[in-house]
N, C-alpha and C positions, 0 to 999 in steps of 0.2 A: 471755581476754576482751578487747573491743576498750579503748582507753583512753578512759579519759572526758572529755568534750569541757570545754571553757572554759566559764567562768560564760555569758559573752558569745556571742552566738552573731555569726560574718561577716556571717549574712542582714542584721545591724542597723546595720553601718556603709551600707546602702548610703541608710539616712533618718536615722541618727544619725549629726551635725554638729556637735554641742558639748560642752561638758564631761564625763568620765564621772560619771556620776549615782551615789546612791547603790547601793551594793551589795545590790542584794535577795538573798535567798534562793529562788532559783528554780533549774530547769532549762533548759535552754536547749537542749535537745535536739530534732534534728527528723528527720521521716520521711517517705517519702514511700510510703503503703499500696498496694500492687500486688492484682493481684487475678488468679488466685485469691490468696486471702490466709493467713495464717498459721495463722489458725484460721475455716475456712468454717463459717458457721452455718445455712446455705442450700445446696441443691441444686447442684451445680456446673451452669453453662450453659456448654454447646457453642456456640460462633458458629457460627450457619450463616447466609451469605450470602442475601439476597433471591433475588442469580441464580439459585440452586438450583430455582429455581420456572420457572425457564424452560421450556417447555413443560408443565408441572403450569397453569400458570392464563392467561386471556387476555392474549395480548401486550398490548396497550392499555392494562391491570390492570397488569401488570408496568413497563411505562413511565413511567407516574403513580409510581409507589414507588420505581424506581430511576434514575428520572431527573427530568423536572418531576411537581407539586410540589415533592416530597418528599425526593428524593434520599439515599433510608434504603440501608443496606449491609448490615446484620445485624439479626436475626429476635431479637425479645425471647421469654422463653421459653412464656407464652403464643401469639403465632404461630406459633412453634416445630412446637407441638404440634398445633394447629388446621391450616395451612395444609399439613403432611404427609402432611392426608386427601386432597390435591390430586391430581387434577381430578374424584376418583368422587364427595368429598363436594357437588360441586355438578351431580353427572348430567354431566359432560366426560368428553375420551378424551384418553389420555395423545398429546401430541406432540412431533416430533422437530424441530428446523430444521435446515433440508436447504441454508439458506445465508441471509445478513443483507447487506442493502445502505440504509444511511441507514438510516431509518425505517421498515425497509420488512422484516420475516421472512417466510422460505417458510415454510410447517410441511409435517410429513406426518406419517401416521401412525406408529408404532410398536406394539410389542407389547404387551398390556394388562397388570398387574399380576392376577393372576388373584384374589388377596387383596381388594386393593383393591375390583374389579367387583364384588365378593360384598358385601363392605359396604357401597358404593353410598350416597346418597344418605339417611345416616342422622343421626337425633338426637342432638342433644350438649347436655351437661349441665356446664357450664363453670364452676369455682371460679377466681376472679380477681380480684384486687384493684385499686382503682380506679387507674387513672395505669401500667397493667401494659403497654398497647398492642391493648388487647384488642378497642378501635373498630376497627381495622385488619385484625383477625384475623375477626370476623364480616361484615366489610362486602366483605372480597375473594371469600370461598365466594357469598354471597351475589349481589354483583354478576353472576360469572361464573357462577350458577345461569339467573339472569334472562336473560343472553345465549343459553348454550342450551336455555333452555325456550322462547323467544322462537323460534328457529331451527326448532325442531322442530316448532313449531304451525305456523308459516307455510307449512312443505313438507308440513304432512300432506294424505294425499290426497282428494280430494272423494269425493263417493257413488258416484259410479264407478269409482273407484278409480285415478284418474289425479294424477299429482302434478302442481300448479299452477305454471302456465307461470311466469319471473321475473319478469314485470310484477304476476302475480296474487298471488304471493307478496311483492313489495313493498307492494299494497295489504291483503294480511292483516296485513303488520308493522304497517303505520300503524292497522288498525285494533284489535289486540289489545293495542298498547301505550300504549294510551287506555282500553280496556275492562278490564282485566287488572291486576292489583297483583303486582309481581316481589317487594318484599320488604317488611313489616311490623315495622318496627324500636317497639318502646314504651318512653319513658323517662321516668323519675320525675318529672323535674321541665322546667319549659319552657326553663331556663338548657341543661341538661345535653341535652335534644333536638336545640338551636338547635344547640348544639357541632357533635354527631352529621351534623347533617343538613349542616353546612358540611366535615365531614372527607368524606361522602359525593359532595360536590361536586371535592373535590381526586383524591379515587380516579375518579372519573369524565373526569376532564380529557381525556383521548382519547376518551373514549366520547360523541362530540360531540350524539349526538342525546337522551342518559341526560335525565332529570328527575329533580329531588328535591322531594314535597311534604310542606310543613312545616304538622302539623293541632297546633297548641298552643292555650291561652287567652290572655286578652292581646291577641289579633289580632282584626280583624273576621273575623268567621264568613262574612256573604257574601263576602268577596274568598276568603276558603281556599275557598266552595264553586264561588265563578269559575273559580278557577286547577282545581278539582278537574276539573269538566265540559270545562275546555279541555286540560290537559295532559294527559303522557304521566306514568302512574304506576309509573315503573321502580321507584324508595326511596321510604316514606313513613315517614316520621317522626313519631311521634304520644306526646301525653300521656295518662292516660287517662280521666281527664275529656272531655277535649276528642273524644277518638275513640268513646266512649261516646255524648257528645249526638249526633253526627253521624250515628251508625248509624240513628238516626231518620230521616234521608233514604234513597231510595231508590235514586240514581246510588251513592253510597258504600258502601249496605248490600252491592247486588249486586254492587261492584268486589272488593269483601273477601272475596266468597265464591269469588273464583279466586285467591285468594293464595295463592303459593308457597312462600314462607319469613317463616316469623314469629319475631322477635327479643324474646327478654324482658332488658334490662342492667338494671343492677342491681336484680335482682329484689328483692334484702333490701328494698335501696330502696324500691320499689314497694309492698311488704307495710306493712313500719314507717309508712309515711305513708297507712297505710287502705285502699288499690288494690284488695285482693282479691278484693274482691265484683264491680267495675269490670272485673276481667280476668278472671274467669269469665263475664264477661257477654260481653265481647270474644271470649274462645277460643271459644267456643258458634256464634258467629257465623261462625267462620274452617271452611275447609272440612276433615275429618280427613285427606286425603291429604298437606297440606300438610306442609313440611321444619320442626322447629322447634329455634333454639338458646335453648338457657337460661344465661344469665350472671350469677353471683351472687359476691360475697364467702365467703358464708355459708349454708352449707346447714340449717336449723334444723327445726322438724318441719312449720311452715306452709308453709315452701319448700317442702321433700320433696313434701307434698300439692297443693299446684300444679302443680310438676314432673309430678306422675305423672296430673294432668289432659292439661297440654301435651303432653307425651312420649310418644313411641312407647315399646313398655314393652323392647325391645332395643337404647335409647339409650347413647351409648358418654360416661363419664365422664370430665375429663378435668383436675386439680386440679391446679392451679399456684402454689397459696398453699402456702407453707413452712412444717412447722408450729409453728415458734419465730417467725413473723414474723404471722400471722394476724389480720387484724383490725386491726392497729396502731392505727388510725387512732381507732378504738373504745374502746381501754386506755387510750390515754397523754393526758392533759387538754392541750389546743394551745390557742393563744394569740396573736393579734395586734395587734402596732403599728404604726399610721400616722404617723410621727411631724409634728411641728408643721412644722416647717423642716430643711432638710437639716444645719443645725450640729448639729442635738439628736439625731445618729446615736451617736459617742463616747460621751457621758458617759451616754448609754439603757444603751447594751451593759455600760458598765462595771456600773453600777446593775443590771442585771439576772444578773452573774456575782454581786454584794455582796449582790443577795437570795437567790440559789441559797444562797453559802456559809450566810448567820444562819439559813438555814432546815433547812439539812443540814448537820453538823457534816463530812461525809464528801464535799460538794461536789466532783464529777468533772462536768464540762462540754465538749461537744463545739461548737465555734464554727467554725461553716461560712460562708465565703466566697465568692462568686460567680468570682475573677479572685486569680490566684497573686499579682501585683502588690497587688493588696489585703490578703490573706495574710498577704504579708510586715508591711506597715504595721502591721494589728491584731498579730502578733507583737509587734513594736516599740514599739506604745502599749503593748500590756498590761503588758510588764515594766517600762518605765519607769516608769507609772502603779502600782505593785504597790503603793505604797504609802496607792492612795486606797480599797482591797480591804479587809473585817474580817481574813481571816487570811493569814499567809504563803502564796504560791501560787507553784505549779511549774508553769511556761508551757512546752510541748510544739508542734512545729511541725510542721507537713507540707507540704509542698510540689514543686514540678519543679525549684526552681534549686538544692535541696543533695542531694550524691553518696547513692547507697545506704544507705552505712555509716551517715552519721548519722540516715539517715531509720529506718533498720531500729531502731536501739537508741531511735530516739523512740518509733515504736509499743511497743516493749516497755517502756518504762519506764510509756508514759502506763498502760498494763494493767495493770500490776503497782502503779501507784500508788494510795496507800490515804491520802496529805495533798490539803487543798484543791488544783485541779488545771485546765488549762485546756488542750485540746488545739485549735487555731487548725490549721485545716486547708481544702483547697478537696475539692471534691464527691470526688477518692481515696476518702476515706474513707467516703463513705455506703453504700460494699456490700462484706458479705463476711466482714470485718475483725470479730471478738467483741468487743470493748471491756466489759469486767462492770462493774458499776454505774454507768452512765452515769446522772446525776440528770435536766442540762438538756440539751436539744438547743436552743443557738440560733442560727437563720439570719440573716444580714444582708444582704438584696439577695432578690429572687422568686432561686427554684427556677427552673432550665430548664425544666422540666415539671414537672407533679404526681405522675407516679412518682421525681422527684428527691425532691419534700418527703417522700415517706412513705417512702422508705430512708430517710432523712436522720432521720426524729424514729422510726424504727425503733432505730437506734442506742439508744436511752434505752426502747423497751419493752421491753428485757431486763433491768432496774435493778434486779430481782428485790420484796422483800417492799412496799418503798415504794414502787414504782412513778416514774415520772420525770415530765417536762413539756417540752414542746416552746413554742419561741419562734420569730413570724416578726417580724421587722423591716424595716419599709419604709419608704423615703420620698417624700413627699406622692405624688409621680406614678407610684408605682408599684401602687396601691389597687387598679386594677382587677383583679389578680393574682387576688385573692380569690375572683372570681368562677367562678376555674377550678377550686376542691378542691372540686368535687359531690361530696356524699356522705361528706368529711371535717366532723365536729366539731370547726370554729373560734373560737375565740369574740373578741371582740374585747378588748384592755384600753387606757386611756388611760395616757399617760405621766405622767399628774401621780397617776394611781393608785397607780403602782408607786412614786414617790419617799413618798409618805404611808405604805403601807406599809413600806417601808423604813426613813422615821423610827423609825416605831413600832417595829420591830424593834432597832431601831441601839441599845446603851448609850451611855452620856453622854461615851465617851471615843471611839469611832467616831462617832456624830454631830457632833463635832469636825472629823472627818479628811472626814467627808460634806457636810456643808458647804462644806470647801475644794477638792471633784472639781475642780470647774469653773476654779477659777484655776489649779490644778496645770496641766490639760488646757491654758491657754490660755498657763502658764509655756514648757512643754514644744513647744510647736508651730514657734518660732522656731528649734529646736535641728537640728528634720528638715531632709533636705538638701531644697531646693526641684524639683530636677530628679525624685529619684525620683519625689517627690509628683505631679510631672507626666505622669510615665509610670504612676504609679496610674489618674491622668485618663484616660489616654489608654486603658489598659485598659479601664476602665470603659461609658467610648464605645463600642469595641468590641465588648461585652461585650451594652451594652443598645440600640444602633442596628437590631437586626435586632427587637424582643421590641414593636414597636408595638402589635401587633393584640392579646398578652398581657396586654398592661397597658392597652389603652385608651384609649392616647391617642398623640400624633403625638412625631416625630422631633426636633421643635424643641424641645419638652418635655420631653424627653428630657436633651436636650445642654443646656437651659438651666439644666435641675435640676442636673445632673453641674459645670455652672462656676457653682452655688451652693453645691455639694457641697467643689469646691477652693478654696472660700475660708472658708465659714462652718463648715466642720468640718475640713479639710484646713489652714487657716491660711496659703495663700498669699496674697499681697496681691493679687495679680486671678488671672482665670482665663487658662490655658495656650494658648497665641495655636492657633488652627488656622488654615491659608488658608483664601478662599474655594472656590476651586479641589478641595481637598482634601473641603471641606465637602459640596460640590457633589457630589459621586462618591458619600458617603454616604447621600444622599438629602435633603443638609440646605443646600440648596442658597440657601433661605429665610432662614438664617441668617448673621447677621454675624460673621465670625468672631473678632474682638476679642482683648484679653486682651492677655500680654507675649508679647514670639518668642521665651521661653525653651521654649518645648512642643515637644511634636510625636513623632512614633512612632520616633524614634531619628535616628540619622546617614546622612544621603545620600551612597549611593556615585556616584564619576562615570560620566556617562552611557556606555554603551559599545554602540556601533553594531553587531547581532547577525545578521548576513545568513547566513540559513540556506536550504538550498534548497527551495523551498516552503512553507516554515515559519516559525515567529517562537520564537524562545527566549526564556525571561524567565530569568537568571542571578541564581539567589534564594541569598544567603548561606545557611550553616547552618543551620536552626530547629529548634528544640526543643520536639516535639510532643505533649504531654501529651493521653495517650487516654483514654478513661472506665477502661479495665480497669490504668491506670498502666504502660504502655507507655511509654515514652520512642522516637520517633526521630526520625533525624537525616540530613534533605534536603538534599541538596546543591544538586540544580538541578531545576527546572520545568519540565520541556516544554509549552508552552505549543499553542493551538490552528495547523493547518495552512491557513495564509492568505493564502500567499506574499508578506508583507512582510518589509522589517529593518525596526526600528526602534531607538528609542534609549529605554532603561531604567534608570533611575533607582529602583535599589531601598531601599527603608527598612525596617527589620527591628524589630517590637517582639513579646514574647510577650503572648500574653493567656492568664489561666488560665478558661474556660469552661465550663459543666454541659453542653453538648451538643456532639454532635459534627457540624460542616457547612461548608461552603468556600463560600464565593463571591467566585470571580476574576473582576475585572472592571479597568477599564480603570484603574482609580486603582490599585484595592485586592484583593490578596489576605487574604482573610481563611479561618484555619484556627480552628476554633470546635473545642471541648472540649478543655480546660484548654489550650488551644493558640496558634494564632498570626494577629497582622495584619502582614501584610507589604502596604505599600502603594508601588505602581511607578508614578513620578512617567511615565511615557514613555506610548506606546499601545499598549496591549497586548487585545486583544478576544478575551476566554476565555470559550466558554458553561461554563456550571454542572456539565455532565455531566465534562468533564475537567479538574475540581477536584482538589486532593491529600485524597483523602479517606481516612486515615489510620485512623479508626475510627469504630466504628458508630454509627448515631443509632438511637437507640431513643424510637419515637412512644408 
């Protein structure tokens, strides 16, 4: 067996700076969970690349996905499944490219899938869980249905049987995709529609003449019925309320009756909140030729019986809920904090492992991080602080900066651990990995996504007869997050709740030690070295600079909260200087950059003049790129875009650890998102987005 590692673990010298503290009883073991994992609890998934779809679905479709917006790489296993009907499930013909120039594919035909032609353009019966990817998976068949059903009307022949000249067929385009509904999406609620109908705007981005209408409550009804009589109704988006009243008009009733593909998401949804009647009233309306996908969590018997209203009765099933994972969202009681100010992040989290332990004698907690650099810090608080805890606790690490060996024997021990227990880890661990009795799940910082958070408090709905609880922690500006877990059961708690509980729990000789958290926490904070703490910052920056439009609010806000964050709860005496310059690149151009020059994303190398022929090289040090599936690699250099300058680059190297995976090089800043890296190049370097180091997949 391997030898067993030092009380101490190295990750803590690089924020531990002062005397050694007392000796707790802990472990100090870390790991770093790969995946597939040691014990898969779930399905194994196959990466399979977006390209694979090249010729399966409209180039234009394909473009949007694998280059702007979205620039996704690998297929979650929802798309997976759905998108391999490709192109018979949207009435397409398979194609071949016959050669690629810029923006520009030939296609031709190929041979047909003789399989596929046979199943054609059939019903699907979808089990999938919310945050799975699964907007993306219905909205691609869909779109590219609309395109060739659009094609095929406009060429049919008149009553003489002659096919319409291209002018004339131009004018049937303009007029059938104003009279005509391509695709009927309905969702539960008007948050969850708005989503829908803005992801259906990003998959359209090359489709420049597409329309998306949005029929919710909320909105005036005469503008939705303005925009109806004037647009083009390729997506509509509807609630069903809202699409019910509407049917009462007579432009809307008869657009609906050539609908081509009608979308039910989360159907559970739909049901639980009363719809049924609403969407019998709908489908009655819709014409029976039409394509329909059914998208549920949960197939229950009132499902079933919708389904078998909607559905063609030889619709093809296609279930992607795991069935140890099912539902999660439904079992495990979740819970969120906004907290008051960004100081009252620390002494919350501790206060919320010190309720877990009084309430569970058998206390096992997974503590999830947004950024490895943060990772480490919470490591480093929690053992020092072990002592402001009811019981002795063994602190577990995972992360990218320690070797194999001791990440492997961290997973194993935290597993096998059966004393109060805290495994501090970044998003590694939320797939794959068994962990048995996990009590709490708590997060600190939004989730990348909403299939981050429900792997993530998935961990804890295995905790078997007790069941667990999941925790999200936020601060102030990050509230709007909320608004993104449609269809999870959140509920909110105040932070002065959990401390009052916690009295009440605490005996007379821990409410002692609970009283003094706070001076401990404010003992302890001088000791951290000040530089890591700054590249915690700068992580962080990193981390939440792209997440605007997720949370709700702007860039400034952002970065203003993060240098209230390094002082009122990080304990530096100001915030980590950034230039303007630097600030500028970020989008934070607004913002003064203040603070000491002790900050900043690491060490600038000197500039070195890189004349290539035709080309610009950016000469990027080593980075160390933490992928979602825990991959590790390791870049040497960058080939940057073909622009025919030299220039002179000035590279700086910092990791960030991140829940998604996505690049964006640009003229400051290279950034490698999930668990991965900002490298920011002080010189001129002009990289579009498609030829980023895109190292691993994003999964929408």
């Amino acid at each position: 067996p391997a030898p067993r590692l030092a009380e101490k673990d190295d990750a803590d010298d690089e924020f531990y700076s002062g005397p050694e503290a007392d000796p707790l009883d802990h472990t100090a073991d870390t790991e770093y969970a790969s995946q597939p994992a040691l014990t898969s609890t779930g399905p194994k998934v196959d990466l399979i690349p977006f390209e694979t779809l090249r010729g399966r679905i409209n180039y234009d479709t394909l473009k949007a996905l694998t280059f702007k917006p979205f620039q996704l790489t690998a297929m979650s296993e929802v798309q997976k499944r759905v998108l391999k009907l490709m192109p018979y499930l949207s009435g397409g013909k398979l194609r071949g490219i016959a050669r690629e120039t810029g923006d520009e594919a030939a296609e031709t035909e190929v041979e047909e899938d003789s399989e596929g032609l046979q199943r054609g353009r059939e019903d699907l019966l979808v089990k999938a869980r919310t945050g799975t990817g699964k907007t993306i998976a219905f909205l691609v068949p869909a779109i590219d249905a609309r395109i060739n059903s659009l094609d095929r009307m406009m060429k049919e022949p008149d009553e003489s049987g002659r096919i319409p000249e291209r002018a004339t067929q131009g004018q049937n385009l303009r007029r059938l995709s104003r009279s005509t509904v391509g695709c009927l999406i309905i969702s539960p609620t008007r948050e969850l529609a708005t989503q829908i109908a803005n992801e259906a705007l990003k998959v359209c981005t090359w489709h420049k003449e597409f329309q998306v209408q949005l029929l919710v409550g909320g909105v005036s009804r005469m503008a939705q019925m303005r925009d109806w009589g004037r647009g083009r109704k390729d997506i509509v988006v509807a609630t069903p309320g809202r699409l019910k009243d509407l049917l009462g008009e007579t432009n809307v009733r008869e657009a609906l009756t050539t609908t081509d593909t009608l979308i039910l998401d989360e159907a559970d949804t739909l049901l639980e909140m009363g719809f049924s009647n609403d969407l019998n009233f709908i489908i009655d309306a819709l014409p029976k030729s039409r394509q329909t996908f059914f998208f549920s969590a949960t197939v229950s018997r009132e499902i079933a019986a919708v389904a078998r209203k909607a559905l063609k009765p030889n619709h093809q099933v296609i279930d992607c809920v795991p069935k140890n994972e099912s539902n999660v969202h439904l079992n495990v009681p979740q819970f969120y904090t906004t907290l008051p100010t960004e100081g009252d992040q620390i002494p919350h989290i501790l206060r919320l492992i010190a309720h877990d332990q009084l309430t569970r004698p058998k206390s096992k907690i997974i503590l999830f991080l947004p950024t490895t650099k943060l990772t480490m810090l919470y490591a480093t608080l929690i053992r020092e602080l072990g002592s402001t805890l009811p019981g002795k606790t063994n602190i577990h690490e995972i992360h990218s900066r320690l070797d194999q060996d001791r990440r492997s024997r961290a997973s194993d021990r935290f597993r096998r651990d059966t004393s109060p227990s805290v495994l501090v880890t970044s998003d590694v661990s939320a797939r794959g990995v068994d962990y048995p009795n996990v009590t709490r799940v708590i997060q600190v910082g939004v989730p990348g996504t909403a299939e981050q958070y429900i792997h993530r408090v998935g961990r804890t709905g295995r905790a078997g007869k007790e069941g667990g609880r999941g925790d999200l922690v936020m601060m102030p500006w990050e509230a709007g997050f909320v608004d993104r877990l449609t269809g999870i059961h959140i509920k909110p708690v105040e932070m002065g709740e959990l401390t009052t509980e916690l009295v009440s729990l605490a005996d007379d000789e821990y409410r002692d030690r609970l009283s003094g958290m706070q001076d401990k926490i404010s003992g302890l904070m001088p000791s951290l070295d000040q530089s890591a703490i700054e590249e915690v910052f700068t992580s962080l920056l990193g981390y939440y600079v792209g997440k605007t439009s997720e949370l709700r609010t702007s860039s400034a806000e952002i970065y203003q909260g993060l240098q209230r964050w390094s002082t009122q709860a990080a304990g530096l005496p100001e915030p980590p200087y950034m230039s303007g310059g630097f600030l500028q690149k970020l989008g934070l151009g607004g913002v003064a950059g203040g603070g000491g020059r002790g900050g900043g994303f690491g060490r600038v190398a000197d500039p070195t003049e890189i004349p290539v022929e035709g080309s610009t090289e950016a000469v990027v040090d080593i980075v160390e790129v933490e992928m979602e599936l825990g991959v590790e690699v390791e870049v040497g250099v960058a080939t940057a875009v073909k622009v025919g300058l030299a220039v002179s680059v000035a590279v700086l190297e910092e990791e960030l650890a991140l829940a998604e995976a996505a690049v964006r090089l640009t003229t400051h800043v290279a950034e490698e998102v999930m668990e991965g890296v900002v490298v920011a190049m002080a010189g001129q370097v002009d990289l579009p987005a498609p030829l980023g180091m895109r190292s691993s997949p994003v999964v929408v």
